[in-house]
C-alpha positions as CSV (number, residue, x, y, z in Angstrom):
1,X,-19.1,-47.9,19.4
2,X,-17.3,-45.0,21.7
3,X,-19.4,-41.7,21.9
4,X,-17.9,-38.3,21.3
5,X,-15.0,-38.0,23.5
6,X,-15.6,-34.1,23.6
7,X,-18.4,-35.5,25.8
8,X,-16.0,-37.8,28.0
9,X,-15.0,-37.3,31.3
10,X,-11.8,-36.5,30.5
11,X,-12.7,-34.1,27.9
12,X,-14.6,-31.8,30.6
13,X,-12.5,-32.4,33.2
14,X,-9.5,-31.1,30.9
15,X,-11.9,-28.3,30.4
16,X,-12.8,-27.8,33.8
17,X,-9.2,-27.6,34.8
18,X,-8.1,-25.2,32.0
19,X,-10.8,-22.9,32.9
20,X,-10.0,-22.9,36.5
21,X,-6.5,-21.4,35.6
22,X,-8.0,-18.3,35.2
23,X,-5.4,-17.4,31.7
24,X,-6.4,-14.7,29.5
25,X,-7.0,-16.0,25.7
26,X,-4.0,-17.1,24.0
27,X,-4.7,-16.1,20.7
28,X,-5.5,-12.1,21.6
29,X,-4.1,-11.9,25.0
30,X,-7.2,-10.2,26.7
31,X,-9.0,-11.6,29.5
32,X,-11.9,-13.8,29.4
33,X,-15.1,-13.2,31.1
34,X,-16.2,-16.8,32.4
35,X,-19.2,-15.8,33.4
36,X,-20.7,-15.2,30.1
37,X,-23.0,-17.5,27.7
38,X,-21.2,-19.9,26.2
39,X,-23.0,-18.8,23.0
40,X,-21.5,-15.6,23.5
41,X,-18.7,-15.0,20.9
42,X,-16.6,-13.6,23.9
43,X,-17.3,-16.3,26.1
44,X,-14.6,-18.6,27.2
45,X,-13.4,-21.9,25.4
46,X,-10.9,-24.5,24.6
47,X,-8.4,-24.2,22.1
48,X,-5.8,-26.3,20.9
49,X,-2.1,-25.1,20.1
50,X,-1.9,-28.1,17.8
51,X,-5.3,-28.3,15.6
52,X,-6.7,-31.4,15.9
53,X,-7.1,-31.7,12.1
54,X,-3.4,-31.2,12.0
55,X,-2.5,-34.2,14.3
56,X,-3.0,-32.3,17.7
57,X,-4.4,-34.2,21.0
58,X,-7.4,-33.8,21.8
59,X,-6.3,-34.9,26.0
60,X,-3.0,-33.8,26.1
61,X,-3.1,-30.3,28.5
62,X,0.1,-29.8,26.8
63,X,-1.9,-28.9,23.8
64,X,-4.9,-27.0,25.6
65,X,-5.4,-23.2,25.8
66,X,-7.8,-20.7,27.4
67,X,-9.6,-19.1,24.2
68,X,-12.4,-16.5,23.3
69,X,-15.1,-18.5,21.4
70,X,-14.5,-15.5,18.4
71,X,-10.7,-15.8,18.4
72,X,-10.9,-19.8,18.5
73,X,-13.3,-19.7,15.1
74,X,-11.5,-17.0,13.5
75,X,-8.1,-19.0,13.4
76,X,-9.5,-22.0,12.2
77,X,-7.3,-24.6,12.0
78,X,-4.4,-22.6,11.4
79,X,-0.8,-23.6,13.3
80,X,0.1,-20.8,16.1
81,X,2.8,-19.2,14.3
82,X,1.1,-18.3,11.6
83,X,0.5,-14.4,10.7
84,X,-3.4,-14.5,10.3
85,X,-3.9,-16.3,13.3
86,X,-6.1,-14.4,15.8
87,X,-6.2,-11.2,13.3
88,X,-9.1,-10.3,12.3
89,X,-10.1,-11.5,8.5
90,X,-10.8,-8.6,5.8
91,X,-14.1,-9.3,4.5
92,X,-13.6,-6.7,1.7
93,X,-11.8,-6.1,-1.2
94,X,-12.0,-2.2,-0.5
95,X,-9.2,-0.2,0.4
C-alpha cells in the first residue's frame, strides 16, 4: 500500500521549489518570513489554487501557491474567487 504522498519526493521537492521562489502569500499578498517555525501561524506553506477536496492536484505546480500557514486554514477549502477567501472570519454576532 502507497504511503502519504505529502511525504513523497515529489511532494517536498514541489515544496522545496515553490519555496525557493521567494512569492509573497497569495491569498493576502504580504510577504512570508521563511525563516519562521513551521508551527508558526505566519510561517510559510503550500496552498493549492484548486482545493484538493475539490478535484485539485496535489503535483501539478500549476496548482501550487506560496501561503501563510493562517491564510491557508482560514480559507479552507474554498475556490480562489470566492469573497471570504483570505478575509478574516467574524467570530461574533456583535455589531
Amino acid at each position: 500500500m502507497p504511503g502519504n504522498p505529502r511525504n513523497g519526493r515529489r511532494y517536498r521537492r514541489l515544496c522545496t521549489t515553490v519555496r525557493a521562489l521567494g512569492d509573497p502569500c497569495w491569498i493576502c499578498g504580504h510577504h512570508i518570513d521563511r525563516t519562521l517555525d513551521p508551527r508558526d501561524p505566519w510561517s510559510w506553506t503550500l496552498d493549492h489554487a484548486v482545493p484538493l477536496s475539490r478535484g485539485g492536484s496535489l503535483l501539478d505546480p500549476a496548482n501550487a501557491r506560496s501561503a501563510h500557514r493562517r491564510c491557508n486554514s482560514a480559507r479552507g477549502n474554498r475556490a480562489a474567487g470566492t469573497p471570504t477567501a483570505g478575509a478574516p472570519q467574524r467570530r461574533s454576532r456583535r455589531w
